[in-house]
C-alpha positions as CSV (number, residue, x, y, z in Angstrom):
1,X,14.8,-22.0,12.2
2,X,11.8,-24.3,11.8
3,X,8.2,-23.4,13.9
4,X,6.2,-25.7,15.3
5,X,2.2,-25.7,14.3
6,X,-0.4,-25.5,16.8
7,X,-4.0,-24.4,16.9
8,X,-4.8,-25.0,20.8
9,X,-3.4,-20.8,21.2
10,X,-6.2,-19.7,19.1
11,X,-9.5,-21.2,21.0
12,X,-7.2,-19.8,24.2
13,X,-7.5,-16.4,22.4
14,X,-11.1,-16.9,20.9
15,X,-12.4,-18.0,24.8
16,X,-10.3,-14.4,26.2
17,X,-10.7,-12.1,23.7
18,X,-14.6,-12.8,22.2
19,X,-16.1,-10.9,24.6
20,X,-19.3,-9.0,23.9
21,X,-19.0,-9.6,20.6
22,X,-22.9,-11.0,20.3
23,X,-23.5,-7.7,17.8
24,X,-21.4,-8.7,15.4
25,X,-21.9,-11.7,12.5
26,X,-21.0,-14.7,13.3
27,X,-17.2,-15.8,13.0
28,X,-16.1,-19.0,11.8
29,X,-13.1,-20.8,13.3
30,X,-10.7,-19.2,11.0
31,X,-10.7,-16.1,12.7
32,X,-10.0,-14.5,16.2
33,X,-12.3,-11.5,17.8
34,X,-10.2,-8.9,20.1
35,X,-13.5,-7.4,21.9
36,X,-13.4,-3.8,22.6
37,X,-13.6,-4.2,26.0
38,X,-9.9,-6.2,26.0
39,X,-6.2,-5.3,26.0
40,X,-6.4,-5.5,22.1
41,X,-2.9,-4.4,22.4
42,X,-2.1,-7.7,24.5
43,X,-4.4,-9.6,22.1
44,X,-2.3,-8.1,19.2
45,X,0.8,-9.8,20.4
46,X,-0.7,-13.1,21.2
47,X,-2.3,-13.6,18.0
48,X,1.3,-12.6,16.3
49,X,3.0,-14.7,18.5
50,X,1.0,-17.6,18.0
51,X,1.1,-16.8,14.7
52,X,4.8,-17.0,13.8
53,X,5.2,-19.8,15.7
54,X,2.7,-21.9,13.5
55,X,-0.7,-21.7,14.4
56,X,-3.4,-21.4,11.3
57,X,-3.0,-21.8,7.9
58,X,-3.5,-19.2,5.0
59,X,-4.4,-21.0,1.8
60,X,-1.7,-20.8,-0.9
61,X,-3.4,-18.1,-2.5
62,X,-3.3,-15.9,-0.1
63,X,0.7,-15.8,0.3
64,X,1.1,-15.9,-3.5
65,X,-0.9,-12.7,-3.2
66,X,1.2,-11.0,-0.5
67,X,4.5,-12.4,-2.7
68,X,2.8,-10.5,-5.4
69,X,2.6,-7.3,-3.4
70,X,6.3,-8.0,-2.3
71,X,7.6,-8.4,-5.5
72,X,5.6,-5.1,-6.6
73,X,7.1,-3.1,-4.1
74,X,10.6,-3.5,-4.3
75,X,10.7,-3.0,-8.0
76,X,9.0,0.2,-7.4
77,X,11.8,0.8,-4.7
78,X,14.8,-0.1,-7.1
79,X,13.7,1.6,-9.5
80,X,13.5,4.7,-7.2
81,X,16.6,4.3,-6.2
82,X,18.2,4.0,-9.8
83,X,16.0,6.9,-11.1
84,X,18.4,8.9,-8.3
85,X,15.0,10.0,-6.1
86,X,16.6,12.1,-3.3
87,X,14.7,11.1,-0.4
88,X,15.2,7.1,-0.9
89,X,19.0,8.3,-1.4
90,X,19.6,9.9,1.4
91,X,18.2,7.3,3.4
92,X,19.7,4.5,2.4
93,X,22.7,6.4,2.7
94,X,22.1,7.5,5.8
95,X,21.5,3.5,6.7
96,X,24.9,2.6,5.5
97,X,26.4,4.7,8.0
98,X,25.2,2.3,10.6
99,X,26.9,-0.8,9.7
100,X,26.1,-3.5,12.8
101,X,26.8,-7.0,12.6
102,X,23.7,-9.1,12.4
103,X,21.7,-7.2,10.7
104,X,19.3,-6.3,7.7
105,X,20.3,-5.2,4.3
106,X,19.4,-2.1,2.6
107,X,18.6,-2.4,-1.7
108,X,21.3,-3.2,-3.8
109,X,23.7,-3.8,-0.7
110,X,25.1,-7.2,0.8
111,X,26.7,-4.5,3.9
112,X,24.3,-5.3,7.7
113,X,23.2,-2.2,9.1
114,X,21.1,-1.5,12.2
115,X,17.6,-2.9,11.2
116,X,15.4,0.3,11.5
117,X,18.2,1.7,9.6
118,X,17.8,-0.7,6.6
119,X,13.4,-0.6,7.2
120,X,13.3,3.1,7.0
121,X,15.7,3.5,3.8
122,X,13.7,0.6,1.8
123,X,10.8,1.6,3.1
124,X,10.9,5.0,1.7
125,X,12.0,3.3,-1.7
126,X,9.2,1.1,-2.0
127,X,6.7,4.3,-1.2
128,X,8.9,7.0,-3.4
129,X,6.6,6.0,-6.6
130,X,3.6,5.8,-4.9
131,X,2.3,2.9,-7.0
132,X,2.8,-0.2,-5.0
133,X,-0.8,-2.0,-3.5
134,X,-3.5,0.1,-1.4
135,X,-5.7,-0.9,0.9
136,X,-9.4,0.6,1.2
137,X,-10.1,-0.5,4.9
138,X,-13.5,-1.8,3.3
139,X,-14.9,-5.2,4.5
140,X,-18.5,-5.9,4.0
141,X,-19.3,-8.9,5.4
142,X,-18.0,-8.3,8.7
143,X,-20.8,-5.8,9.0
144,X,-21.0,-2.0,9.1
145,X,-18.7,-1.2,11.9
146,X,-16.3,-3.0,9.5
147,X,-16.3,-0.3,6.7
148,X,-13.7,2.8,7.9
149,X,-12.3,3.6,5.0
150,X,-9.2,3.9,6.2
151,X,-6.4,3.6,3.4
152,X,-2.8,2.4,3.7
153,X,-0.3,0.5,1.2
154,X,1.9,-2.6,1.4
155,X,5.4,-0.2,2.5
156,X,5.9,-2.7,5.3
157,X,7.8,-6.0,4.1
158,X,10.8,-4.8,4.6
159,X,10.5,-5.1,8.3
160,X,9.7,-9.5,8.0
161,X,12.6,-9.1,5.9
162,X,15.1,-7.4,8.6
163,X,13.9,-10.0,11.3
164,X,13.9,-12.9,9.2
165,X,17.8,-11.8,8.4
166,X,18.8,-10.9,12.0
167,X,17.5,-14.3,12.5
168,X,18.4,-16.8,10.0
169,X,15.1,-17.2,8.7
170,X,13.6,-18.7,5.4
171,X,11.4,-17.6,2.8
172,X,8.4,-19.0,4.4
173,X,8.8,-17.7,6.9
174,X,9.5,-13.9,6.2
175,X,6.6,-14.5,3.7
176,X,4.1,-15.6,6.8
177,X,5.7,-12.0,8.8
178,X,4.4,-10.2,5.8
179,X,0.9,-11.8,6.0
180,X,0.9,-10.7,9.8
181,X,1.4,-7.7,9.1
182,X,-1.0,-6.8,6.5
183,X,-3.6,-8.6,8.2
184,X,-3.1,-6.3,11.2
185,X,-2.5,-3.5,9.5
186,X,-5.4,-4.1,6.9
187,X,-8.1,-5.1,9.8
188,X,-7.1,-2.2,11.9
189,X,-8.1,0.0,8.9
190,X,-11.7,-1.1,8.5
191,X,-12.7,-0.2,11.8
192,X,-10.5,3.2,12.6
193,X,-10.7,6.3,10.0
194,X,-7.4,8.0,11.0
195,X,-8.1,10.9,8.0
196,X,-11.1,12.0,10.0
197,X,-8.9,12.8,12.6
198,X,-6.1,14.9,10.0
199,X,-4.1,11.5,11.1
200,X,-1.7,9.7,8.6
201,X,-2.6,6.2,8.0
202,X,0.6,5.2,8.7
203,X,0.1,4.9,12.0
204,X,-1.8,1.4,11.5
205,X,1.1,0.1,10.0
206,X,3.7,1.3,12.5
207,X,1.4,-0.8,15.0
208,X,1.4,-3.7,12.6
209,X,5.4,-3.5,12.2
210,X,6.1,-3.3,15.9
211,X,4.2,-6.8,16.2
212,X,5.6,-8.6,13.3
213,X,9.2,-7.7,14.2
214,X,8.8,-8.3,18.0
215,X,7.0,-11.5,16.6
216,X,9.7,-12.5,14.9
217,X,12.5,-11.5,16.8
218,X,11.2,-13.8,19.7
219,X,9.5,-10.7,21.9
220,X,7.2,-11.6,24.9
221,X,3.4,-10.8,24.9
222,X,4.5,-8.2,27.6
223,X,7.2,-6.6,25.4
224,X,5.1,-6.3,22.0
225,X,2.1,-4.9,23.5
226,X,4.3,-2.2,24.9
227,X,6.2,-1.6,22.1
228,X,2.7,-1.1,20.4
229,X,1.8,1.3,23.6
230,X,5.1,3.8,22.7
231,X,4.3,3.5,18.5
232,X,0.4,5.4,19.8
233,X,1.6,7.3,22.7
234,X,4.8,8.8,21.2
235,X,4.6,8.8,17.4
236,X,1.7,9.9,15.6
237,X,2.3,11.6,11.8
238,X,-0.6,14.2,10.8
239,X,-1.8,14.7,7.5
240,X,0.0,18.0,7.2
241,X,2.9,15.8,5.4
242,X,0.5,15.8,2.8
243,X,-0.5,19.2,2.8
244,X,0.2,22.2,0.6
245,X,0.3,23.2,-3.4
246,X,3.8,21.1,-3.5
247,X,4.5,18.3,-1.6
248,X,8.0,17.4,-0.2
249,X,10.0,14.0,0.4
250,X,7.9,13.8,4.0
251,X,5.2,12.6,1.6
252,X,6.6,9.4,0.3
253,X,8.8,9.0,3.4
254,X,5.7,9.2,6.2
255,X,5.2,5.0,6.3
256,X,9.0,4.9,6.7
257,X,9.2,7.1,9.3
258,X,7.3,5.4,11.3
259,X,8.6,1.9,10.5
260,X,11.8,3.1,12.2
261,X,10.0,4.1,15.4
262,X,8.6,1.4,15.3
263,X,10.8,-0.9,15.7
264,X,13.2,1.3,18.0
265,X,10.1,0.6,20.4
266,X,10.5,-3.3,20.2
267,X,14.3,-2.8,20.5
268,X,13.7,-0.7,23.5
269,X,11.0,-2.8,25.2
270,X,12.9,-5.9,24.3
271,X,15.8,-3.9,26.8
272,X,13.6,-3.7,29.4
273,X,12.2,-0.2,28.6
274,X,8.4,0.2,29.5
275,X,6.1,1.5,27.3
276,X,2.2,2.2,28.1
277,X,-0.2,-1.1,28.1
278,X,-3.4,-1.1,27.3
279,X,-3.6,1.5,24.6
280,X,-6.5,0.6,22.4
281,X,-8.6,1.4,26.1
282,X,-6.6,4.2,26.8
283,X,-8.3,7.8,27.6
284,X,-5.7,10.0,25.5
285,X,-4.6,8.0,22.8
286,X,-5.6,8.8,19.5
287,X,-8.7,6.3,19.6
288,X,-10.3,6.9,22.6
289,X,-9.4,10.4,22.0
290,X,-11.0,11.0,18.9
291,X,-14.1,8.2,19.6
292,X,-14.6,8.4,23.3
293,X,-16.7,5.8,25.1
294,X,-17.2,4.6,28.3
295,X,-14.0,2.3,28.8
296,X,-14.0,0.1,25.9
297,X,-11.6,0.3,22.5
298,X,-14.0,2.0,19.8
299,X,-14.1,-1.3,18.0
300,X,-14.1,-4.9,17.8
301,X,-11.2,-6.2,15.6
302,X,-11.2,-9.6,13.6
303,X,-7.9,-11.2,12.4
304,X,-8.2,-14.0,10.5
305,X,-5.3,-17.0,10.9
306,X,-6.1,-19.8,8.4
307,X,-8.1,-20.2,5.1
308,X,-8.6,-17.5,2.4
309,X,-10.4,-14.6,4.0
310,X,-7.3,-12.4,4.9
311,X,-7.4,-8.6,4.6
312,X,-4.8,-9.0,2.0
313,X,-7.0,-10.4,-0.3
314,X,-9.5,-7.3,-1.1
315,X,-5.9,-4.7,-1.0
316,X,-5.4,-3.3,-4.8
317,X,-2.6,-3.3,-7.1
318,X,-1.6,-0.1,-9.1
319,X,-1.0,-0.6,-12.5
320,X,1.4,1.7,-12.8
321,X,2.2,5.3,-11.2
322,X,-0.9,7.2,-9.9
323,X,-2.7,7.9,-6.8
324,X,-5.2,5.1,-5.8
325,X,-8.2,7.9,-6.0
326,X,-7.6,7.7,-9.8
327,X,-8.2,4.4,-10.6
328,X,-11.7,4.6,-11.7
329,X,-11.3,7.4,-13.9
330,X,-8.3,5.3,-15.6
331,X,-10.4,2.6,-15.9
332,X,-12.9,4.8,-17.9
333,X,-10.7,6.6,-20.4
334,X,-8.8,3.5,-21.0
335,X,-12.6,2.0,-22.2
336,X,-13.6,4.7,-23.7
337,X,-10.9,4.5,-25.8
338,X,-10.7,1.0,-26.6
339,X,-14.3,1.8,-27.5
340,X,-14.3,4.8,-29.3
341,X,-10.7,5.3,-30.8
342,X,-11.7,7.6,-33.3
343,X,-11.3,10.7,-30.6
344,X,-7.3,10.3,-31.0
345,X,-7.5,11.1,-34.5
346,X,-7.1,14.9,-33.9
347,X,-6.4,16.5,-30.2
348,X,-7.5,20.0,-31.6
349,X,-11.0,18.2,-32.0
350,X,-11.0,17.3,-28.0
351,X,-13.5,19.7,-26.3
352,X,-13.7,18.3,-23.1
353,X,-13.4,16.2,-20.5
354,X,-16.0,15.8,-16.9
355,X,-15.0,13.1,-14.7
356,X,-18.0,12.4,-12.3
357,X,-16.3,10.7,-8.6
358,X,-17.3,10.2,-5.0
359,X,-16.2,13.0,-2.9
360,X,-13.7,12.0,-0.9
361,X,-11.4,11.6,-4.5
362,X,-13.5,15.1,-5.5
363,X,-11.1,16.4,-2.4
364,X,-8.1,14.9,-2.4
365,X,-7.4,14.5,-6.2
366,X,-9.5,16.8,-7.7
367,X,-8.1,19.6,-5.6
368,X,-7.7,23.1,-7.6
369,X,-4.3,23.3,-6.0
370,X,-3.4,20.4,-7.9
371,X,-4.3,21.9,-11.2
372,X,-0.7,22.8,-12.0
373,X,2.0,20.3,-10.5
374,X,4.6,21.3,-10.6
375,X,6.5,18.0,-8.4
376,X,6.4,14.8,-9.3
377,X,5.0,14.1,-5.7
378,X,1.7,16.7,-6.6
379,X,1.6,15.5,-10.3
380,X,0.6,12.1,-9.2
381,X,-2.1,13.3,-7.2
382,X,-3.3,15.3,-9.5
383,X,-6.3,13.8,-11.5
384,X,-5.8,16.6,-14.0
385,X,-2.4,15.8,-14.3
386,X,-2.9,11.5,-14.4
387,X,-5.3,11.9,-17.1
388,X,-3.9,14.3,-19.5
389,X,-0.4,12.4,-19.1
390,X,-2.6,9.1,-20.3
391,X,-4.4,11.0,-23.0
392,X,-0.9,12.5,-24.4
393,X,0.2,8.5,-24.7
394,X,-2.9,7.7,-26.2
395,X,-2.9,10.2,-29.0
396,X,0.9,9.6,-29.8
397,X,-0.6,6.1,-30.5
398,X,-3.8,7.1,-32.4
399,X,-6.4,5.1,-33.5
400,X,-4.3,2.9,-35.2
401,X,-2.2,2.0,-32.4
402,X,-5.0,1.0,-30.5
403,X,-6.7,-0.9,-32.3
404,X,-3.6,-3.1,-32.4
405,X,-4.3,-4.0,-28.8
406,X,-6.2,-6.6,-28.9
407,X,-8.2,-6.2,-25.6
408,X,-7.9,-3.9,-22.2
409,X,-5.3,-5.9,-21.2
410,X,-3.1,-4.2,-23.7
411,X,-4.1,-1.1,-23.8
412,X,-3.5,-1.2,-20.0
413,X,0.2,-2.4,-20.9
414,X,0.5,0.4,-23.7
415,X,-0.6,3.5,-21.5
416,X,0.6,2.6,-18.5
417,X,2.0,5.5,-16.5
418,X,5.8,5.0,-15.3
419,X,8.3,7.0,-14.1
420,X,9.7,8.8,-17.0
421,X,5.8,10.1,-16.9
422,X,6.5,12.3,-14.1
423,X,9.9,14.1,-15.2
424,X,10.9,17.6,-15.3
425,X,10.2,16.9,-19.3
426,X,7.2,15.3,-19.2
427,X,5.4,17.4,-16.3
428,X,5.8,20.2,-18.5
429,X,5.1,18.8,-22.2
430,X,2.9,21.3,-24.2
431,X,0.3,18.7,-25.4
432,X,-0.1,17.5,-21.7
433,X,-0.5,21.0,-20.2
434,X,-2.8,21.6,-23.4
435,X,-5.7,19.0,-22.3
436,X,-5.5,20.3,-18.1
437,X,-7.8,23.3,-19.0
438,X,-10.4,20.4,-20.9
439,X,-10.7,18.2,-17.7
440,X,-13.8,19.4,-15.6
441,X,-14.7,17.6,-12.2
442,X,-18.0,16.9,-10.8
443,X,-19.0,15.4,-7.5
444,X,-21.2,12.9,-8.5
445,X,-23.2,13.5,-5.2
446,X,-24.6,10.7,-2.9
447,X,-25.0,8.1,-5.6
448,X,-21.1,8.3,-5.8
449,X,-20.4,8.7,-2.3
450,X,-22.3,5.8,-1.0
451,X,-20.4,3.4,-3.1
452,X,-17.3,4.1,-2.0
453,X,-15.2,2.5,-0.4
454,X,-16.3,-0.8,-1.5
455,X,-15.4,0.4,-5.3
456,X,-14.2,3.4,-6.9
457,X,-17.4,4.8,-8.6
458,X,-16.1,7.1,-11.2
459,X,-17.7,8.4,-14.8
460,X,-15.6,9.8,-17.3
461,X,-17.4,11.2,-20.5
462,X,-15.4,13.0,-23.3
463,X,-16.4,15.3,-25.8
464,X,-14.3,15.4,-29.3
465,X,-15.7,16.0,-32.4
466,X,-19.2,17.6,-31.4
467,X,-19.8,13.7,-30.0
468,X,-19.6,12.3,-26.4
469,X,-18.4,9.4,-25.5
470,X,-19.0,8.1,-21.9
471,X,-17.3,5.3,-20.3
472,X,-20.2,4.6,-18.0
473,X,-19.9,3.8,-14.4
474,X,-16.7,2.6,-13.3
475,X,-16.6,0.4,-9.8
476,X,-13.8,-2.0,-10.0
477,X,-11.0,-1.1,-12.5
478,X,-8.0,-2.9,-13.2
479,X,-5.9,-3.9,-10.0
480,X,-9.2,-3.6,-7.2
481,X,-9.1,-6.2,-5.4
482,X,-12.9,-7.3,-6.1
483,X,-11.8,-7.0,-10.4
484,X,-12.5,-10.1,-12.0
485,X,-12.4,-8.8,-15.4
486,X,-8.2,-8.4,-16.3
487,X,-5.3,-10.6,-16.4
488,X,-3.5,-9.4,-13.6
489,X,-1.0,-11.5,-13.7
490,X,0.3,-10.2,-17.2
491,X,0.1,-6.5,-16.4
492,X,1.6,-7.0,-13.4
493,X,4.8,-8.6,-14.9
494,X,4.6,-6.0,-17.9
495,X,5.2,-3.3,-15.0
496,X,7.8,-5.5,-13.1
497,X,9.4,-5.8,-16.2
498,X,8.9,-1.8,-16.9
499,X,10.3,-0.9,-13.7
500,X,13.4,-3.8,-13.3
501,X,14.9,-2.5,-16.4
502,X,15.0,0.7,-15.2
503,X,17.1,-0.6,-12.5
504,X,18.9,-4.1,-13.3
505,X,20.7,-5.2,-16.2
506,X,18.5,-8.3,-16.1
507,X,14.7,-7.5,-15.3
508,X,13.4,-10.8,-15.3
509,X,16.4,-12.2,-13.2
510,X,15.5,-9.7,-10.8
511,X,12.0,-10.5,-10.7
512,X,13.4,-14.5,-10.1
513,X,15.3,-13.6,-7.3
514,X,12.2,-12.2,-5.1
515,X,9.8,-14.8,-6.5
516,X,9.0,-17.9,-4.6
517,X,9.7,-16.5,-1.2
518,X,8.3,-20.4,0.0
519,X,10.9,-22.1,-1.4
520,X,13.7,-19.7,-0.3
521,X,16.2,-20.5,2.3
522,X,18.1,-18.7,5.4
523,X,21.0,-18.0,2.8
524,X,18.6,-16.8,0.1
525,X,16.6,-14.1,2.4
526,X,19.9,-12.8,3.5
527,X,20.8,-11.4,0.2
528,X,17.7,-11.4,-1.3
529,X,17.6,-7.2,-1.8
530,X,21.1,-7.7,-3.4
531,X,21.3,-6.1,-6.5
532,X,23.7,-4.7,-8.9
533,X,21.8,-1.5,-9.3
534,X,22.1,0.6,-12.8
535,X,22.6,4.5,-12.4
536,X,19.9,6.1,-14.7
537,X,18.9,10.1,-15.1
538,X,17.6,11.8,-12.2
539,X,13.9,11.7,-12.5
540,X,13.1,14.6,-9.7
């Protein structure tokens, strides 16, 4: 199925939706304004109709990007499911149940199954590590009203994936269905803080799905926006999955969840079922609710169609298996190691550790609670926890293994944190439990906390030997999206590569089969998540 290209929708859109919008910087003709005092929700599912049926034109780099993020997350998702992680398990067994003829595949299966079926079991998968990209709802030059903070990750691709099979769609175009969807669900997060509300951030990609796969599926304007209306007025996730000493598979499962509603709602408005319009404007949703006004939506929201400027493009890879909050603080050790080796020469002379961080990390990471996981899901949000498990792999290395890497790159590629990190064996190994007592936390204060979100200002100074050595302020580590300083491209594949062998005979075969989406046809996408998965130890 070929779609046409046209570009008359979007001055249509720009003349009915840039309303009132004289406050805000000026746009350029690569993007569409949905004023606040619009049916966003209608102007939602023009823009991704239009969309997917041609109009605009990301540069190349921008879908190589959201190829990469693809590619990331279903290797994090096999692997998952090869490790033997219960929750992705009993989902995709659960999906398997529901065999339907035309349509979507689950990992490592050629079988069709009902498509919210397949999107919530590999959705779960690609979350269960917790390492695929992030997003920081952070976007400066759209001005301050642009700057929510709002995070999110790239669990959604499955659902392009599930349309583009149901409907004998190529590469391209599943790849464009992903774009769509993190540029929804990426915009939506710099102009509404769900967290400040005890809301998961899921919810902005459960709006995001519900337009890409009513998009795709060949859903009227009428039918998407009230899909969208049922995803707010019927299924919002709190924070309380997140909650507690331990955390359970609701956790990892929360963006899947609510990928299944959400397309449940396009199902049912595509049946004729009708859900509430308007909901950006309305009184009791969660936005009005929680920012009241006088009518209007409690934002403007951009989307951008064509060029390079996607929300895509500032989203973060994780370089390995850690919460996002933690980055900085990797960052640091891993300099202050490459700088100062000489502190792995004896773990008895380590006297401590302060990491300095902007509070909102301070809270979620630094937590006391977290102070003894005891789960892989609270060991990787556990900065105490993240950072002893990199030290342990950096004194089993030494000095001498270090200075072997020849630049951060390496070093990034030696210590990198991956599954077999966060086993029953390693969450209790003596020499990591040894350092969690060393690691002291400090909110750096204001400084900190007004550079954040646009980086992740961390300090990390350690003390071994009667010297400290200080990494120095961290802002953009490795994987940010504004880091200019790493080849990405290498560490990425030394992770693919890391994570396909723990599921697939053949790593790098694996990795072929879900690169160059653009070039992939109809026949390709359909079995595109079949693998031949391996059966490795239970990591939980």
């Amino acid at each position: 199925m070929m779609f046409r290209f046209s570009y008359k929708s979007y001055s249509k859109l720009q003349r009915a939706f840039s309303v009132k919008v004289s406050s805000l910087p000026a746009y350029d003709a690569n993007r569409v304004v949905l004023a606040a005092n619009t049916n966003q929700a209608r102007g939602i599912a023009e823009f991704a109709i239009d969309f997917m049926n041609g109009a605009g034109k990301p540069d190349d780099s921008v879908l190589q990007r959201v190829e990469d993020f693809h590619t990331d997350s279903v290797l994090c998702g096999l692997s998952a499911l090869a490790l033997q992680c219960n929750a992705p398990h009993v989902l995709r067994n659960e999906a398997l149940t529901y065999t339907k003829t035309g349509g979507a595949t689950v990992f490592g299966s050629d079988v069709s199954v009902a498509p919210e079926k397949a999107c919530v079991a590999n959705c779960n998968a690609v979350r269960e590590w917790d390492s695929n990209g992030t997003v920081f709802g952070y976007n400066a030059a759209l001005g301050e009203k642009h700057k929510a903070g709002e995070f999110g990750h790239n669990d959604f691709y499955p659902v392009s994936i599930a349309a583009a099979q149901m409907k004998g769609l190529d590469g391209a175009t599943a790849l464009r269905g992903m774009l769509l969807s993190d540029e929804i669900r990426g915009r939506l997060a710099e102009v509404f803080s769900l967290k400040s509300y005890k809301i998961d951030h899921v919810v902005h990609g459960a709006i995001a799905s519900a337009a890409t796969y009513g998009a795709m599926l060949g859903a009227n304007v009428d039918q998407i926006e009230s899909a969208i209306g049922m995803v707010v007025a019927h299924y919002i996730p709190y924070r309380a999955i997140r909650a507690g000493k331990q955390l359970s598979d609701s956790k990892g499962a929360s963006a899947a969840i609510s990928t299944e509603a959400a397309l449940l709602a396009v199902q049912r408005s595509m049946n004729g079922f009708l859900g509430p319009r308007d909901i950006f404007r309305n009184p009791e949703s969660v936005f009005r609710l929680n920012e009241p006004t006088d009518g209007d939506s409690p934002f403007n929201l951009v989307l951008s169609h064509s060029g390079n400027d996607f929300a895509v493009m500032g989203m973060h890879f994780k370089l390995g298996l850690y919460e996002h909050q933690s980055a900085g603080a990797i960052q640091g050790l891993l300099d202050a190691v490459q700088q100062y080796p000489q502190m792995l020469k004896s773990i008895d002379e380590l006297e401590k550790i302060q990491i300095s961080i902007y509070g909102v990390a301070y809270g979620i990471i630094g937590d006391p609670a977290k102070r003894n996981p005891t789960t892989r899901q609270s060991a990787d949000h556990s900065m105490v926890y993240i950072i002893s498990a990199i030290l342990r792999k950096a004194f089993a290395l030494g000095p001498e293994g270090i200075a072997e890497c020849k630049d951060n790159n390496e070093i990034w590629k030696k210590l990198m944190l991956l599954p077999e990190d966060y086993g029953k064996k390693a969450l209790f190994d003596p020499v990591t439990r040894s350092l969690f007592d060393k690691i002291e936390f400090v909110h750096g204060g204001k400084e900190y906390d007004d550079k954040y979100p646009e980086g992740i200002p961390t300090t990390i100074s350690i003390t071994s030997n009667g010297e400290t050595y200080s990494s120095g302020l961290v802002m953009f580590p490795g994987g940010h999206g504004a880091n200019t300083t790493h080849d990405l491209k290498g560490i990425l594949h030394h992770k693919f590569r890391s994570l396909g062998a723990l599921a697939v005979k053949d790593a790098e075969g694996a990795i072929s089969q879900l690169e160059g989406l653009q070039k992939k046809s109809a026949k390709d996408i359909k079995s595109i998540y079949n693998f031949d998965l391996l059966e490795g130890e239970q990591i939980d």
